[in-house]
N, C-alpha and C positions, 0 to 999 in steps of 0.2 A: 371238551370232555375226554378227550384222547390223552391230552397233557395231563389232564388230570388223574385218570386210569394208570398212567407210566409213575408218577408222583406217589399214586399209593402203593402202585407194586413194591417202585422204591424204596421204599419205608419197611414195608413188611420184611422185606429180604433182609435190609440192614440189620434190623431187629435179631432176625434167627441168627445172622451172622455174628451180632455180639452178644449175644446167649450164649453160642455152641463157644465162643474164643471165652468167658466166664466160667464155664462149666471146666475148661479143660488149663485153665490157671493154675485152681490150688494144688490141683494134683501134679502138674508141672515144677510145681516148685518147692512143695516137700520129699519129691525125691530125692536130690543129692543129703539134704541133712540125712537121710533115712540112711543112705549107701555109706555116711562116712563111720555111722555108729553101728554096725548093725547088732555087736554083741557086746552087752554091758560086760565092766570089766578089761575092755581091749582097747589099749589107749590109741586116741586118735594122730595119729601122724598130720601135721598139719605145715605147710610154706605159709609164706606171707599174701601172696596171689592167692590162694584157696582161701583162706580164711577170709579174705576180701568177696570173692565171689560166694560164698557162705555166708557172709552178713548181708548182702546186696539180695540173697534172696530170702531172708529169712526175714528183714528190718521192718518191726512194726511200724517206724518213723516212713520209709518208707512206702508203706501200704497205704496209711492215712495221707501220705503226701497224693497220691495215684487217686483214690477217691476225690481227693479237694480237687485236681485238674479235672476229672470225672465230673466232677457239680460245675466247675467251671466252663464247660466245653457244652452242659444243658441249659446255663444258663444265656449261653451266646444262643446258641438256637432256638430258644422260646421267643426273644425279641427278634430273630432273623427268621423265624416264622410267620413273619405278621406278614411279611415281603412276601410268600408262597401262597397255591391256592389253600383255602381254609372251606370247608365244606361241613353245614350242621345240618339235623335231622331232628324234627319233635312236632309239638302239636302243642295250639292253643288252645282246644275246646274250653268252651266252658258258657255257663248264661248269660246269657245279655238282657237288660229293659233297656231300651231307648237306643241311641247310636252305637251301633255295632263296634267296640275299640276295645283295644289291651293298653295296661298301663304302658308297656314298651312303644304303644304309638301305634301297634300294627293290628291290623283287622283280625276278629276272632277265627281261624282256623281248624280244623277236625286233623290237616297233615299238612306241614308246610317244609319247605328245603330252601337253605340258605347259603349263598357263595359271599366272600368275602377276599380279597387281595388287594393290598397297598402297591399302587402303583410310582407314587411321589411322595413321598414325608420322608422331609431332611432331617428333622429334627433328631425322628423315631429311627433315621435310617444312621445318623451319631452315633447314636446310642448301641446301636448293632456292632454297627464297628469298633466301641469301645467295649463292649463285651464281648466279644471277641478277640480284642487284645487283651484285655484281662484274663482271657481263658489261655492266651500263647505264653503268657507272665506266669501264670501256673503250673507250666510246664518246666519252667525255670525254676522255680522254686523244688518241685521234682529233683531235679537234676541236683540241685542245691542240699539236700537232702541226703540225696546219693552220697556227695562229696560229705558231709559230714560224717554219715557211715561208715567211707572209708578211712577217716582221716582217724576217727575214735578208734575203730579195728585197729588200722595199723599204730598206733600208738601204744595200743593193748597189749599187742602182739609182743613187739619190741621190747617191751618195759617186761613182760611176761618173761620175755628168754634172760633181760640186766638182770634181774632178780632171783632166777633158779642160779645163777653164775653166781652170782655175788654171793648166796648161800650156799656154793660150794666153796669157794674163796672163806668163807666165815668159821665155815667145818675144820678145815685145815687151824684156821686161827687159833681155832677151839682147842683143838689137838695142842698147835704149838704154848697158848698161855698154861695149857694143865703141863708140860713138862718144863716151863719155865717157875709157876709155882714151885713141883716138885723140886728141882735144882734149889732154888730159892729156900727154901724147906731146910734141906738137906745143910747148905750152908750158914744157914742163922743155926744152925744143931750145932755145928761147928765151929762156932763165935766167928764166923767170918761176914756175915750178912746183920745188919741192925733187923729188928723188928719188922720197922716203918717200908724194909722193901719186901716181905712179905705178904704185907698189907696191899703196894704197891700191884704186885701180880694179883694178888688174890681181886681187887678192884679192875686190872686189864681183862680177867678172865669173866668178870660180871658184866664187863661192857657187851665184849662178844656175845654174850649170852643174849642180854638186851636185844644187843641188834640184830642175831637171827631170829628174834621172835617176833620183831617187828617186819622183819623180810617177809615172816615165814603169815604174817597176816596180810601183808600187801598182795602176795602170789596168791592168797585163797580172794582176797576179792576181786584179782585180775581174771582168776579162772572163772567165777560166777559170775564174770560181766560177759567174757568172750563165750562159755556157755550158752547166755542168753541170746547174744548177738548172733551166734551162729545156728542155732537149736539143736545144739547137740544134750543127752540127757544128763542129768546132773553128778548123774555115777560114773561117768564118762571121763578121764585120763587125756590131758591136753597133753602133745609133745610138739615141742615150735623150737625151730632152727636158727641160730641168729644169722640175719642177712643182713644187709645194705641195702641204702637206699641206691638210687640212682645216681648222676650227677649232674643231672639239669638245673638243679635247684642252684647250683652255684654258677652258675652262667654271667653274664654281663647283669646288671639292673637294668640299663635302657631296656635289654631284650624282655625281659620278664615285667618292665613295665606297659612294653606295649603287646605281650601276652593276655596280660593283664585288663589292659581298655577292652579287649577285644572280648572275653573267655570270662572274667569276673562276673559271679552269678547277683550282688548286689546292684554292677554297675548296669547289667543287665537289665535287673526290674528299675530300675528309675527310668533308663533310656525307653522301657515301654512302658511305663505309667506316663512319662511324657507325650508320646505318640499318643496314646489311648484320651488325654484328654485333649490333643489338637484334634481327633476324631468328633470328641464332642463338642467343641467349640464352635468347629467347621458346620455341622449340622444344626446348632444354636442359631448360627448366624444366618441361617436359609430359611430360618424358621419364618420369615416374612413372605416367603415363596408359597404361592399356591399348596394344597396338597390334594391327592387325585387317592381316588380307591372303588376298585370295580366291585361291584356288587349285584347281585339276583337274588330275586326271591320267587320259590312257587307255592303255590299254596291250595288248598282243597278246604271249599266254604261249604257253610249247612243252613239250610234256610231256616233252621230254627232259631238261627241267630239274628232274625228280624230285618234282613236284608231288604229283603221286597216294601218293607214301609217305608224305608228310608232311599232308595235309590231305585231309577225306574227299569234299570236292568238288572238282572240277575243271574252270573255266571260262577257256573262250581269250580275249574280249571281257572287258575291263575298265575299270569308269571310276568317276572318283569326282572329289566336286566338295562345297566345302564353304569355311568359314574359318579361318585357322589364327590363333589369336588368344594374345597374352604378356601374361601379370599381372606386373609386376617389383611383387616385395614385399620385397625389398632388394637395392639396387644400389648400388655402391661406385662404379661409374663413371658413372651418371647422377650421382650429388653429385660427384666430380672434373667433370665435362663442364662442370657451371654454374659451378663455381668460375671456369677456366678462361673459361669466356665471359664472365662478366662481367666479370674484371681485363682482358679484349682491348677491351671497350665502354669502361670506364673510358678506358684509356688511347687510345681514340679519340676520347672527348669532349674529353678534354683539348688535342689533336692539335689539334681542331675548334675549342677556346676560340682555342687560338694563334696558329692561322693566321688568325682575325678580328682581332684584336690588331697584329700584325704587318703585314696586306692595308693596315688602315685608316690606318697609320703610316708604310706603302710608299707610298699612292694619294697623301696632303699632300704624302709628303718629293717624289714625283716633278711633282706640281702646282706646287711650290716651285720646283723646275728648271723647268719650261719658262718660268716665268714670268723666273727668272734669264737664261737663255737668250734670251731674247724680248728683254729688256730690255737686253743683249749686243748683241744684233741690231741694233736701234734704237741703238746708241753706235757701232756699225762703221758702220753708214748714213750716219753724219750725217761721221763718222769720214773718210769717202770722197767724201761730196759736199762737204766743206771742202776734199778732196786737188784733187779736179778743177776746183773752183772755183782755185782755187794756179794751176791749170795755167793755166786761161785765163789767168790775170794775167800769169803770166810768160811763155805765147806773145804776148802783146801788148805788153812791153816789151819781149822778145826782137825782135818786128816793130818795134819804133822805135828799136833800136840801145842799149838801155838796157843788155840782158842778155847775157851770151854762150850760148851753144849747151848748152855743161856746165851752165849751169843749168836750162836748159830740161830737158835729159831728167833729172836727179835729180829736178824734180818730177814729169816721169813716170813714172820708177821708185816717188815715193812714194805715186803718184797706184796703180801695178799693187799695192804692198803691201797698203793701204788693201781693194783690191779683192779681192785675195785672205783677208783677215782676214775681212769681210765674208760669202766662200762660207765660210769655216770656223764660224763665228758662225751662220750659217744654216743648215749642217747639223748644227751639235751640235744646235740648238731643233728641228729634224725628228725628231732621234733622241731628243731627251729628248720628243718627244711620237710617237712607234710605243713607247718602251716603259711611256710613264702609258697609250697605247691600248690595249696588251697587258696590261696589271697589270689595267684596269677591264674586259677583254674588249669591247674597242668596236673592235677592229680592221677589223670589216669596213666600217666608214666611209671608211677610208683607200683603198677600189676597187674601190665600189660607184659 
């Protein structure tokens, strides 16, 4: 009764303990959203690290992910509850003619109290331990979670800042096609230009047009994703900085491969759904083992329950305490049980072979990209510092009468191209390195 008495107190405490840790969650973690905005209208200053820790608290994927391990972690304890003392309370009154019984087997009662704990059962005791690891898989999946949140943020982020650039890169354009039009203009007035090249301009000037309207939609849906991710409110002025990632991502492959076996949140849940069913297998196969479970019962009888015609003694106080113990000396469904487990472990080893095979063949082919991407990078750089060098040239013959005007801003239009190919160059090799990050589980270098 002592162990018993320490076992409920146990329980109770825990209880308030995770109420009071419940109760003081949400308000934990709508603060920072609250502190970043606090007055519409005042744009939010934002790094790539903050906007990560802003979606990591705000993520509804997140929150659902944190309940699912929550259902998961009750459901390992309900079956690891059978294993602890179990303690009931009630009463079977009621009328009897003839032999004193209850459908349950047990003597009609006025107050009875009942103990109940599994001492032996392997079977049941699998099954524990694979819910159990179901519920640690869960936590993976969490985590899993996690990294998706950061991986879509910083993606958001990134693509958010290529895109207010590139639309100022397009402004400029804008500027240079309308005074190459005008020149154009001005020389077909002057029978020097045919027709067909003021058409020409007047077509470069529609394209620019195009393309910052299509920028200028891309940046309104980056902003109402990151919005949402972050929960900042909708009248709310995003300002984001371009940064860089890290440079882990370009490391050796071996090293990021065996980052990877280690830190990979898929390879992870095969490697515990595997375990989880040699759990159950291991207890499948015990199932031919005795099984033992202590048990008591007291009870408080009424003579109106016809006691005294049917037995020649009659006592109101009852209790009895003992072990109720099963010999299976043939059972058709402990052999089905093992069958059964062990074609589920099979085919999770298998599961588990795959996704090694696969991870190790993901982590080179995406080491491959960035290193393409990189090397991309570096061809638009140089790509640009040729365009801008161009410019110089031709604003200094432009300055000594060599050049006219129209050539000067074509090569600053080629000079914005160049510049813009350049941010696209530069964010593919970001994102081909968040997702070699995320494949090798090394994400949290990216903001930390």
């Amino acid at each position: 009764m002592q162990l018993l008495g320490r076992f409920t107190g146990m329980t109770v405490l825990l209880m308030l303990c995770c109420g009071a840790v419940g109760a003081q969650e949400p308000r934990k973690a709508s603060q920072p959203a609250a502190g970043e905005a606090s007055k519409d209208g005042t744009p939010v200053a934002l790094t790539l690290k903050r906007a990560i820790e802003l979606a990591l608290e705000n993520s509804k994927e997140i929150q659902v992910a944190k309940i699912q391990a929550s259902v998961a972690d009750r459901a390992a304890q309900i079956t690891k509850a059978q294993f602890m003392p179990n303690l009931y309370a009630g009463s079977g009154a009621g009328y009897t003619y003839g032999i004193p019984e209850t459908p349950g087997g047990r003597a009609p009662s006025i107050f009875n109290v009942s103990y109940t704990e599994q001492l032996f059962n392997e079977p049941l005791r699998g099954q524990a331990k694979e819910t159990e690891e179901q519920s640690k898989a869960q936590k993976i999946v969490l985590e899993d979670a996690r990294n998706s949140v950061i991986t879509r943020t910083a993606m958001a982020y990134l693509e958010l800042g290529k895109v207010r650039h590139s639309l100022e890169l397009l402004r400029k354009e804008q500027e240079s096609t309308e005074k190459i039009l005008e020149v154009t203009k001005e020389r077909q007035g002057e029978g020097y230009e045919l027709p067909v090249e003021v058409t020409k301009a007047q077509l470069s000037k529609a394209q620019v047009i195009q393309r910052a309207l299509q920028l200028e939609g891309r940046e309104d849906e980056l902003e109402v994703f990151l919005r949402y991710q972050l929960g900042i409110r909708e009248a709310q002025p995003i300002e984001v900085t371009p940064e860089e990632l890290p440079g882990e991502a370009e490391q050796a492959g071996d090293n990021l491969v065996a980052m990877a076996m280690t830190h990979n949140a898929g390879l992870q849940l095969a490697a515990s759904d595997v375990r989880a069913k040699e759990f159950r297998l291991k207890g499948e196969k015990r199932g031919y083992f005795p099984t033992l479970e202590l048990v008591s019962v007291y009870s408080v009888l009424a003579r109106f329950n016809n006691y005294t015609q049917f037995f020649t003694t009659f006592q109101r106080n009852n209790f009895n305490a003992g072990i109720d113990m099963h010999v299976p000396i043939f059972s058709a469904q402990t052999k089905a049980a093992i069958g059964m487990a062990e074609i589920n472990l099979e085919a999770a080893k298998v599961n588990l072979t795959n996704k090694k095979t696969e991870l190790t063949a993901d982590v080179r082919q995406k080491t491959r990209r960035v290193r393409e991407r990189d090397a991309a990078k570096e061809v638009a750089r140089l790509e640009l510092q040729l365009a801008q060098q161009n410019v110089a040239v031709f604003q200094s013959q432009f300055a000594e009468g060599k050049l006219n005007l129209r050539e000067v801003e074509k090569a600053r239009l080629e000079e914005n191209e160049k510049w813009m190919a350049y941010l696209d160059a530069n964010f593919q090799k970001q994102q081909a390195q968040l997702e070699l990050l995320k494949t090798a589980g090394q994400l949290d270098k990216v903001w930390q």
